[in-house]
SEMIFI-573630 format. One record per residue (C-alpha): residue in three letters; z, x, y; residue number from 1. Coordinates in steps of 0.1 Angstrom, whole numbers, plus 5000, padded with zeros to 4 digits. Layout:
BEGIN
<residu ALA | zz Z | xx X | yy Y | num NUM>
...
REM end
This chain:
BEGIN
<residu UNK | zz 5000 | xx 5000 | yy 5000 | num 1>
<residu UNK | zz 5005 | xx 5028 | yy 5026 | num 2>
<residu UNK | zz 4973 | xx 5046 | yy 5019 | num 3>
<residu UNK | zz 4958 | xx 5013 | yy 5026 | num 4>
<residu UNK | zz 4975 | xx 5011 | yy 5056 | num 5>
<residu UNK | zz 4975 | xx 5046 | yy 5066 | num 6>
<residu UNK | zz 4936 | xx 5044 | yy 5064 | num 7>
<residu UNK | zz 4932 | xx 5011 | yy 5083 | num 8>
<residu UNK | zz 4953 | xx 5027 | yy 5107 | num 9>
<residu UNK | zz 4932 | xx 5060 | yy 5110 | num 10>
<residu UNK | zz 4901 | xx 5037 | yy 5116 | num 11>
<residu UNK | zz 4918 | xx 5014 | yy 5147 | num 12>
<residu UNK | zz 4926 | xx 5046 | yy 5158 | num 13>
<residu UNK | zz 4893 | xx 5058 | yy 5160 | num 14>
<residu UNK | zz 4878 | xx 5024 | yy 5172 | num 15>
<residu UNK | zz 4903 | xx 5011 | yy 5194 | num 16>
<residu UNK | zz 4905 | xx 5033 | yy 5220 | num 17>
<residu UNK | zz 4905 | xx 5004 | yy 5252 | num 18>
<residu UNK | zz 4942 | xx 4999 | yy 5237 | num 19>
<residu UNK | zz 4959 | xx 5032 | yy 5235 | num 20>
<residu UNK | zz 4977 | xx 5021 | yy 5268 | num 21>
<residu UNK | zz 4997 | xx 4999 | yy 5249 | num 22>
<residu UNK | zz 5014 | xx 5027 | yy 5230 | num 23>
<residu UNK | zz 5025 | xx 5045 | yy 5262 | num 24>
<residu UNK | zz 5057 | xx 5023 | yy 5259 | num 25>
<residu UNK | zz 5066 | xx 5022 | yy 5291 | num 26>
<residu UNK | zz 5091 | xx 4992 | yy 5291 | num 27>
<residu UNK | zz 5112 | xx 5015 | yy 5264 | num 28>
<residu UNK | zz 5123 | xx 5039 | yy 5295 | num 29>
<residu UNK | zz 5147 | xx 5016 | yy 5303 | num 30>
<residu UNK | zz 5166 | xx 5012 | yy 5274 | num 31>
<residu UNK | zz 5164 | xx 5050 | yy 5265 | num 32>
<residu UNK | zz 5180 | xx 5052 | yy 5302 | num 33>
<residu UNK | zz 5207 | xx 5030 | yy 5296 | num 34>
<residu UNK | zz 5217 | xx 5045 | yy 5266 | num 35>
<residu UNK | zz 5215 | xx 5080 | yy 5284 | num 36>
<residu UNK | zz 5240 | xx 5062 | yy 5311 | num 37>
<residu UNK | zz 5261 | xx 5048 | yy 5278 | num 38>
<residu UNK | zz 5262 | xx 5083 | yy 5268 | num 39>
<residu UNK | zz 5278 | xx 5095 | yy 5297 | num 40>
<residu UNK | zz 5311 | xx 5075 | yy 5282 | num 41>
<residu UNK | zz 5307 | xx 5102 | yy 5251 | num 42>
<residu UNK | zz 5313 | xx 5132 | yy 5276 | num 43>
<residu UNK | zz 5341 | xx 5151 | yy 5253 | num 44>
<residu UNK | zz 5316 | xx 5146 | yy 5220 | num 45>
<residu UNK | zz 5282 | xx 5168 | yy 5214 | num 46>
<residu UNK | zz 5250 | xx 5158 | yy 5233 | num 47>
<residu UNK | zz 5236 | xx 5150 | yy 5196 | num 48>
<residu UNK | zz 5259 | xx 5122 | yy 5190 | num 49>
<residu UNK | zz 5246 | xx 5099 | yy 5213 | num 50>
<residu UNK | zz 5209 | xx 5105 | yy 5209 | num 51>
<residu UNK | zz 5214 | xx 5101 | yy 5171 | num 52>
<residu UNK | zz 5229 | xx 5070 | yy 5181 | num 53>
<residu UNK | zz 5204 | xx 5059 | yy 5202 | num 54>
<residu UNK | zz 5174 | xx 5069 | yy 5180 | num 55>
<residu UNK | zz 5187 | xx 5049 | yy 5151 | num 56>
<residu UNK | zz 5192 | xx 5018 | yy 5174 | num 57>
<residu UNK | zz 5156 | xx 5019 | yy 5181 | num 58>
<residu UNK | zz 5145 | xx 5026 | yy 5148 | num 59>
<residu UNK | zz 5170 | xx 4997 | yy 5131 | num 60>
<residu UNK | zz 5148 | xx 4965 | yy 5142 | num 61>
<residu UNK | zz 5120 | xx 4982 | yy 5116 | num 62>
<residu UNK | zz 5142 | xx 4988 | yy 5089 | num 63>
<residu UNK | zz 5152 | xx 4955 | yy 5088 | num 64>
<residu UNK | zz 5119 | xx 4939 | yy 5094 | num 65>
<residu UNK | zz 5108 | xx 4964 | yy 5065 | num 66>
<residu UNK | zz 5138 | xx 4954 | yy 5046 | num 67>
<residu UNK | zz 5129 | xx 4918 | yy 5046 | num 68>
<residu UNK | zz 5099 | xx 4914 | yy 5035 | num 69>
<residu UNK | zz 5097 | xx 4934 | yy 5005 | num 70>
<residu UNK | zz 5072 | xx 4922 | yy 4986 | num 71>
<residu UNK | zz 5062 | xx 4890 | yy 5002 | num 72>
<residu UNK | zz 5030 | xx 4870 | yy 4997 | num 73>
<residu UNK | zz 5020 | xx 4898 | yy 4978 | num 74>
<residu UNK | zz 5027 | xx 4927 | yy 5007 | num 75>
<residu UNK | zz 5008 | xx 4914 | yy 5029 | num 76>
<residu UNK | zz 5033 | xx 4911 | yy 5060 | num 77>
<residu UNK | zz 5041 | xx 4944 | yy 5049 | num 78>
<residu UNK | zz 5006 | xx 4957 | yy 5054 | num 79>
<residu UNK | zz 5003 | xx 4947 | yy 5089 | num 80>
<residu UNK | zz 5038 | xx 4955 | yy 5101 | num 81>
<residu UNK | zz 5031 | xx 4991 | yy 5090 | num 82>
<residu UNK | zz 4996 | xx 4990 | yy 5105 | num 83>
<residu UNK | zz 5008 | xx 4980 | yy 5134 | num 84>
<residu UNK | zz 5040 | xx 5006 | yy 5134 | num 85>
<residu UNK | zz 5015 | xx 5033 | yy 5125 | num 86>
<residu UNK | zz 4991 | xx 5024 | yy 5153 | num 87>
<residu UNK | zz 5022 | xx 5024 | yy 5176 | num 88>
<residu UNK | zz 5038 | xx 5058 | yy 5162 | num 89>
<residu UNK | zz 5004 | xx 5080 | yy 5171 | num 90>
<residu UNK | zz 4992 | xx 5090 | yy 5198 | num 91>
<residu UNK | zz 5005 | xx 5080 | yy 5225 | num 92>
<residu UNK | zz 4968 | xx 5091 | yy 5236 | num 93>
<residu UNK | zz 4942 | xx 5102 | yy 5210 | num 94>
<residu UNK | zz 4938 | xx 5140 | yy 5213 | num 95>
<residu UNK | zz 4897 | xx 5139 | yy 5209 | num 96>
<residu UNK | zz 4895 | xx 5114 | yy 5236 | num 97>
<residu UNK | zz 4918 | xx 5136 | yy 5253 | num 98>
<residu UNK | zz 4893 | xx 5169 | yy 5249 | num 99>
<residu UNK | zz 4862 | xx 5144 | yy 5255 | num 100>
<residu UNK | zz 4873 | xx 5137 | yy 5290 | num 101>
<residu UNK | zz 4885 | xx 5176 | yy 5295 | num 102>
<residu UNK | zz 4851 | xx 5185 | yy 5285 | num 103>
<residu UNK | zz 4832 | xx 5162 | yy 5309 | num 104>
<residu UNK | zz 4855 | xx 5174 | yy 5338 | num 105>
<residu UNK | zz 4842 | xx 5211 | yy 5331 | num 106>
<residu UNK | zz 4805 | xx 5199 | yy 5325 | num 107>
<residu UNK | zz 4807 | xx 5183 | yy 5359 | num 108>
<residu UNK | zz 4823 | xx 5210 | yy 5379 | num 109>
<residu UNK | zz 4855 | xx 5190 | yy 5390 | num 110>
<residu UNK | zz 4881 | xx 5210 | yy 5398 | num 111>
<residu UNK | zz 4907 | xx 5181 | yy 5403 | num 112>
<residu UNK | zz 4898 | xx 5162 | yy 5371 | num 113>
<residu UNK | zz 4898 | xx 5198 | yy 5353 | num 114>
<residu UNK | zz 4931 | xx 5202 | yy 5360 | num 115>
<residu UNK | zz 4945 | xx 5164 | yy 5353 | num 116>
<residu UNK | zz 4926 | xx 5159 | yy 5319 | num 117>
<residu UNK | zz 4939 | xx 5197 | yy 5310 | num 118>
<residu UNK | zz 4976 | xx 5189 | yy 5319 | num 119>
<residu UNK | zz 4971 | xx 5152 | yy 5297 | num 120>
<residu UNK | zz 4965 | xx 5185 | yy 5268 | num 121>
<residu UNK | zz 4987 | xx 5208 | yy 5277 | num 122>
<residu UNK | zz 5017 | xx 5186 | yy 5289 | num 123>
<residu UNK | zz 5027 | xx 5207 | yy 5311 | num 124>
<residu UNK | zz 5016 | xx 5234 | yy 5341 | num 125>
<residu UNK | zz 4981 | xx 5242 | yy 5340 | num 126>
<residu UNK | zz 4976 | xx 5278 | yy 5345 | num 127>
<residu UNK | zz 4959 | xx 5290 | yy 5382 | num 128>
<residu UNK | zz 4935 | xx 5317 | yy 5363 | num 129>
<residu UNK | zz 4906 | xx 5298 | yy 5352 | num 130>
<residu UNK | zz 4903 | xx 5318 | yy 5315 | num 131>
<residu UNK | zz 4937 | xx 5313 | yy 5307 | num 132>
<residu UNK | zz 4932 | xx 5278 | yy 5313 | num 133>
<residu UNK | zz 4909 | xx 5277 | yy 5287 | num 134>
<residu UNK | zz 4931 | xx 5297 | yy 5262 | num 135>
<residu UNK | zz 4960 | xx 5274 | yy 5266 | num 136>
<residu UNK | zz 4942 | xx 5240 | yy 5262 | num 137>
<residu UNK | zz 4928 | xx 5258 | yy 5232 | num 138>
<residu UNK | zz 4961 | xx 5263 | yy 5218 | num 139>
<residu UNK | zz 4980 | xx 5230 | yy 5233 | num 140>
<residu UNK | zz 4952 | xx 5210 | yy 5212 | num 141>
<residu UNK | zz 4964 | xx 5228 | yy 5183 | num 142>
<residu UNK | zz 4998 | xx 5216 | yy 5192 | num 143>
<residu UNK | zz 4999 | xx 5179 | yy 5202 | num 144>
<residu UNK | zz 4979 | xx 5172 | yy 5172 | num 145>
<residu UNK | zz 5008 | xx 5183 | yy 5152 | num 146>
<residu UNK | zz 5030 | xx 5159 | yy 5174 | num 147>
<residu UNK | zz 5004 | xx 5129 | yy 5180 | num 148>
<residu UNK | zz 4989 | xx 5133 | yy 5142 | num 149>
<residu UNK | zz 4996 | xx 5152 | yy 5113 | num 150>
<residu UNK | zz 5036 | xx 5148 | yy 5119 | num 151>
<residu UNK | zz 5031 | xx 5109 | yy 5120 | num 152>
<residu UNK | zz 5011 | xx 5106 | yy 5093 | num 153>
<residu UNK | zz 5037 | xx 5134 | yy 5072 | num 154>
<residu UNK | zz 5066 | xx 5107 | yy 5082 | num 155>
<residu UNK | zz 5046 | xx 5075 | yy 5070 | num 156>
<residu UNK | zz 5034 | xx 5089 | yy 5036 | num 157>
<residu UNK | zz 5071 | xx 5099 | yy 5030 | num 158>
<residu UNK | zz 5092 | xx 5072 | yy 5039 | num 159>
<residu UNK | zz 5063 | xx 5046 | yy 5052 | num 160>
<residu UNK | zz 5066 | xx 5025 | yy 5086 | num 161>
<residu UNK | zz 5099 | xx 5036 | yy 5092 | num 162>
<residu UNK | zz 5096 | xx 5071 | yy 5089 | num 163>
<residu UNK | zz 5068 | xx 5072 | yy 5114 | num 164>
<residu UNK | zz 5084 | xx 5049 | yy 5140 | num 165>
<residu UNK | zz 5120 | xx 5073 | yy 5131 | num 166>
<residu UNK | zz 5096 | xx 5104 | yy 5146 | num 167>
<residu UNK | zz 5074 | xx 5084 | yy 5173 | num 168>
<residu UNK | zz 5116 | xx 5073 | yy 5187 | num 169>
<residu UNK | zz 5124 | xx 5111 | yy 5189 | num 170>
<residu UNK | zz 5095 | xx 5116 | yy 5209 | num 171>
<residu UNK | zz 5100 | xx 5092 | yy 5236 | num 172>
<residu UNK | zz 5135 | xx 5102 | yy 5238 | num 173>
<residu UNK | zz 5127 | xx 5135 | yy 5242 | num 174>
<residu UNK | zz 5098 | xx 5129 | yy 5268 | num 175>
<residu UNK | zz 5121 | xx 5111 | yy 5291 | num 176>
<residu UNK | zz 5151 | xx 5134 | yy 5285 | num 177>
<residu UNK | zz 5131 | xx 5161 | yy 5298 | num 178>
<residu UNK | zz 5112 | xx 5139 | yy 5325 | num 179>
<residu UNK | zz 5150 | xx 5127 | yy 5340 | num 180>
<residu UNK | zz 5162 | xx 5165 | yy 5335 | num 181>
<residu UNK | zz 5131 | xx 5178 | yy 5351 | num 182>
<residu UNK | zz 5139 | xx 5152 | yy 5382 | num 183>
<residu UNK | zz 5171 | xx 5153 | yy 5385 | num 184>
<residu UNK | zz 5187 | xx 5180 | yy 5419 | num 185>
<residu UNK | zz 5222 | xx 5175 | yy 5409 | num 186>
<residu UNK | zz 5224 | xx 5203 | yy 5384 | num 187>
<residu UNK | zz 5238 | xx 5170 | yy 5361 | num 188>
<residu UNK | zz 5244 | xx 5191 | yy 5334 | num 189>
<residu UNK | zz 5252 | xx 5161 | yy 5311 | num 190>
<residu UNK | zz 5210 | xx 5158 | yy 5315 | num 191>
<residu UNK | zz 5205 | xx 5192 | yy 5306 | num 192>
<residu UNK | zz 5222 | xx 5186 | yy 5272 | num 193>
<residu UNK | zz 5208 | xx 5155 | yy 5266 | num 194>
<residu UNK | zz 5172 | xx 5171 | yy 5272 | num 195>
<residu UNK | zz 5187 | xx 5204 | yy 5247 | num 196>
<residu UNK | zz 5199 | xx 5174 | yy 5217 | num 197>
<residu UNK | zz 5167 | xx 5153 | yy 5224 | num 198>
<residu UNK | zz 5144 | xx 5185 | yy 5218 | num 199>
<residu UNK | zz 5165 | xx 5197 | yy 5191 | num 200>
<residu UNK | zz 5163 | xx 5164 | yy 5170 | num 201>
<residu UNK | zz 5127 | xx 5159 | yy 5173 | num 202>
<residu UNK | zz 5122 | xx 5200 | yy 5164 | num 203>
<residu UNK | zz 5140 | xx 5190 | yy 5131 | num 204>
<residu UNK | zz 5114 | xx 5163 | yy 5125 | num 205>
<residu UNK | zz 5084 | xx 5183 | yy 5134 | num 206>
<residu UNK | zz 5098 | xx 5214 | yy 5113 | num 207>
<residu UNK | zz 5079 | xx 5205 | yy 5077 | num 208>
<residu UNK | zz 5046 | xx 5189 | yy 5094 | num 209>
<residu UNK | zz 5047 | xx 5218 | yy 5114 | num 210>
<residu UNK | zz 5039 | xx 5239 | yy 5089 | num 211>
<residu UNK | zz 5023 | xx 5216 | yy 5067 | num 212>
<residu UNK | zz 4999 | xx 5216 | yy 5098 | num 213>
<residu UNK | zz 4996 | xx 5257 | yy 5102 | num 214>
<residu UNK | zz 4988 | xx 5260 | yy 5064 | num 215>
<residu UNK | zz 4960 | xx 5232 | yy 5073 | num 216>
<residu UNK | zz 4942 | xx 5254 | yy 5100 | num 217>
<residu UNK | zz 4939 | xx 5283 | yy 5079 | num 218>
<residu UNK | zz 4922 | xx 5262 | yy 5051 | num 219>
<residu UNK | zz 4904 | xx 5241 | yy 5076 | num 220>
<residu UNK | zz 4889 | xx 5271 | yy 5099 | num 221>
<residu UNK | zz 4892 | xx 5308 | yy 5094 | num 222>
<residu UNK | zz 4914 | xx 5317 | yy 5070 | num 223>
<residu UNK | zz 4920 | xx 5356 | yy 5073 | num 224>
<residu UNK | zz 4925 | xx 5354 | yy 5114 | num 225>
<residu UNK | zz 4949 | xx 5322 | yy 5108 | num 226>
<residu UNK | zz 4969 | xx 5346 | yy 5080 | num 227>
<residu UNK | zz 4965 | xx 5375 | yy 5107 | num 228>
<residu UNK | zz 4983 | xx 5355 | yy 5137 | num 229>
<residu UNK | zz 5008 | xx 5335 | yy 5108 | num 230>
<residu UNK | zz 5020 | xx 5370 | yy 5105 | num 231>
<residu UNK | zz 5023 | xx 5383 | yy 5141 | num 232>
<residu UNK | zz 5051 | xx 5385 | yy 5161 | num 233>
<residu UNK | zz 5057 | xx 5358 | yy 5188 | num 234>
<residu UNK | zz 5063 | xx 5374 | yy 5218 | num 235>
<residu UNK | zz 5091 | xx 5365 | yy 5239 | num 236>
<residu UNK | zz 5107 | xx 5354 | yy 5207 | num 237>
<residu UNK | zz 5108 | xx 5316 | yy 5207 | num 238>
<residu UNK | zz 5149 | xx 5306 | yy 5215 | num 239>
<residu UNK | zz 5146 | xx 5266 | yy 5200 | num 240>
<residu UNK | zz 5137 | xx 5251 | yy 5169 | num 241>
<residu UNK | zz 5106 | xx 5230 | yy 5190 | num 242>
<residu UNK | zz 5097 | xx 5262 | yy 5205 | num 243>
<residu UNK | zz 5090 | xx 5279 | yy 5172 | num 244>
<residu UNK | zz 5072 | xx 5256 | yy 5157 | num 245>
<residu UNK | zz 5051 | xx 5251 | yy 5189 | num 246>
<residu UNK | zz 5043 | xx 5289 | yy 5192 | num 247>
<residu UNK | zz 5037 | xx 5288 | yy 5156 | num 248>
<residu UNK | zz 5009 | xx 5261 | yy 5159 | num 249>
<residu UNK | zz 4993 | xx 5273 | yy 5187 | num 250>
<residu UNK | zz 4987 | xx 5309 | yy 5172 | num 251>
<residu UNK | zz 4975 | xx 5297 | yy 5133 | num 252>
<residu UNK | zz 4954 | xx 5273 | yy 5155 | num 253>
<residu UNK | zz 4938 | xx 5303 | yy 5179 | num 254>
<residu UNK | zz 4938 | xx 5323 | yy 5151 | num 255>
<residu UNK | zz 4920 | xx 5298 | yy 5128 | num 256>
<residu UNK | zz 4895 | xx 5290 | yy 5157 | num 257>
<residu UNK | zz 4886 | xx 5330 | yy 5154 | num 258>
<residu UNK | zz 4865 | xx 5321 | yy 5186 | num 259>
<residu UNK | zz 4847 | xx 5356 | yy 5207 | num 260>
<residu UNK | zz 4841 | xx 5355 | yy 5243 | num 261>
<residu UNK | zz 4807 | xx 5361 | yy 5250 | num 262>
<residu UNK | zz 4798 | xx 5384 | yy 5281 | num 263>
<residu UNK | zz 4766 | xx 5363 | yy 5288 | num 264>
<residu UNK | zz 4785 | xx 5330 | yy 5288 | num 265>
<residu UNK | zz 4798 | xx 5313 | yy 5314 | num 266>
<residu UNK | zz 4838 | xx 5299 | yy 5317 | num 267>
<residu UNK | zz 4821 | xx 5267 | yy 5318 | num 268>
<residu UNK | zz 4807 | xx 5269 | yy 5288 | num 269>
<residu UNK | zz 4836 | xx 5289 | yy 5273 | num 270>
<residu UNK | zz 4860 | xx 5260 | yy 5277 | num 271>
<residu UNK | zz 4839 | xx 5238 | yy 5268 | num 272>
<residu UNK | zz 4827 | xx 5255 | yy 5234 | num 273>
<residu UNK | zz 4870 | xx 5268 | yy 5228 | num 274>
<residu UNK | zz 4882 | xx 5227 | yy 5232 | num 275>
<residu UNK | zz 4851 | xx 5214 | yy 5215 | num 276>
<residu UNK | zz 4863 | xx 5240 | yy 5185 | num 277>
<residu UNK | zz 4897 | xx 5232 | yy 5183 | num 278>
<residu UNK | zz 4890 | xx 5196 | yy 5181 | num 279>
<residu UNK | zz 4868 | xx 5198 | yy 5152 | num 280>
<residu UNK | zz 4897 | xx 5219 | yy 5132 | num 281>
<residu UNK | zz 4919 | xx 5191 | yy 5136 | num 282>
<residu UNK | zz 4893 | xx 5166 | yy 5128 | num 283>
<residu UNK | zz 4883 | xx 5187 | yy 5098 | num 284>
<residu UNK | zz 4920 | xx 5189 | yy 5093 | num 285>
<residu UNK | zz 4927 | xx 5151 | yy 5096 | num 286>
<residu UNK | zz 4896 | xx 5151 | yy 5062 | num 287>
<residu UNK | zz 4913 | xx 5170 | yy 5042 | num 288>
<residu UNK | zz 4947 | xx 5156 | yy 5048 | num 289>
<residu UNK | zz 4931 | xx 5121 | yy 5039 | num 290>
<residu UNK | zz 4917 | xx 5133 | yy 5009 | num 291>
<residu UNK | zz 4944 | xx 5146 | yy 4995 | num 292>
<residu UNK | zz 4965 | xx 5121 | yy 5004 | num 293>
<residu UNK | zz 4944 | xx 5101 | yy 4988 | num 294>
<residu UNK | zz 4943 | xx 5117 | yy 4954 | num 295>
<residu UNK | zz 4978 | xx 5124 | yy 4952 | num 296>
<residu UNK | zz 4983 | xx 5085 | yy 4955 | num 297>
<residu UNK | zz 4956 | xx 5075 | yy 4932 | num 298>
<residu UNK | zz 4975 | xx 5098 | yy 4900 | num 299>
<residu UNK | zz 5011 | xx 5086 | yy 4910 | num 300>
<residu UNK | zz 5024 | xx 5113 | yy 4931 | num 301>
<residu UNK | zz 5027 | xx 5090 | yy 4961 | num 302>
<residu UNK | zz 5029 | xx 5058 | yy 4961 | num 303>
REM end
């Protein structure tokens, strides 16, 4: 039933593009704010407590709903509650469509777009120098597919809807930690360890698929420069568990992409050809996962 529903869910994901602003979530700031707030009553226990607290009351209303209907009319409730939690849990954008619109920017020379459809990639600072602009979208597309993709879809073959939603619940919490952290002039340090726990907890989720994600590129793409940079030394030495998994990513990825800048081309082109690269690893990526998700459903390993 969840291969059914992960693959259904894999094709609205492809097709459905005009509603991936549903999935941004926005009314769920709120809550996750007032339960930040709630936390402040919890100042003498670890920052953990209460996001473990509030994670689980988001992710409660599917684990009932999931509890419920069992096998009803055949699992067919069950089939569209976890299509519907699975479209809900990628994303919040899809990371081709994100590189489409990156790409069109740099075909059409503007500067401003450039640098908003390479911050949606990187989620964070652009760089000012244009080439390592081009490196680091390289490398964040090598990331957030991890965290938009292949970590989802790890969490829904394992425990089904609720282990998606579970990881898609540690992300928003840790996107707003960070955005109220990033905000705040206080020096609240309350938000600073609430941003620290939130980060931690969704590093522990992204830990396996992380890696389950690394190994992918090198079988995906080139395999002796993905082993090469598996094998390197980050440097500075990543400090959190996100962190390492991140740096991890983005070197296999590069590494995988085993992409040469050519003297006679131009940045334009570069970008261009480096995004459009790293896009097809994960899509080839995304194939092979499906596949062998697939087969280890159809002889019993999954189910």
């Amino acid at each position: 039933m969840n291969l059914i529903a992960l693959l259904i869910g894999l094709g609205i994901e492809r097709l459905a593009t005009q509603l991936f602003h549903l999935r941004r979530l926005r009314w769920l700031d709120r809550l996750i704010d007032a339960g930040f707030r709630k936390a402040a009553r919890l100042s003498g226990w670890p920052a953990i407590v209460p996001v473990l607290l509030l994670a689980s009351l988001f992710v409660l209303p599917v684990f009932a709903v999931t509890l419920s209907l069992g096998n009803v009319l055949f699992g067919g409730p069950y089939l569209l509650l976890a299509i519907v939690v699975l479209f809900f849990s990628l994303g919040p954008k899809d990371i081709g469509e994100d590189v489409s619109e990156y790409c069109e920017a740099l075909e059409q020379d503007d500067g401003e777009r450039v640098q908003q459809t390479a911050k949606a990639i990187i989620e964070g600072e652009v760089p000012a120098d244009t080439l390592e602009r081009l490196h680091c979208v390289e490398s964040a597309v090598c990331v957030q597919a991890n965290n938009r993709l292949f970590a989802v879809i790890f969490w829904f073959v394992l425990l089904g809807p609720l282990g998606a939603w579970t990881y898609r619940v540690t992300d928003l919490i840790r996107r707003r930690a960070v955005f109220n952290a990033a905000r705040d002039e206080t020096g609240d340090e309350r938000l600073a360890r609430l941003r620290d726990a939130s980060t931690t907890l969704h590093g522990w989720l992204a830990w396996i698929p992380a890696r389950l994600t690394a190994v992918g590129y090198a079988v995906a793409g080139h395999f002796d420069g993905a082993l090469a940079a598996w094998r390197e030394a980050p440097e500075p030495l990543p400090e959190t568990t996100s962190e390492v998994s991140e740096n991890l990513l983005a070197r296999v990825g590069v590494g995988a992409l085993a992409i040469d800048d050519k003297d006679e081309e131009s940045l334009t082109d570069r970008g261009v050809r480096g995004a459009t690269a790293a896009n097809g690893l994960v899509f080839r990526l995304l194939i092979i996962w499906v596949v062998v998700i697939s087969a280890m459903t159809l002889y019993g390993v999954l189910v």
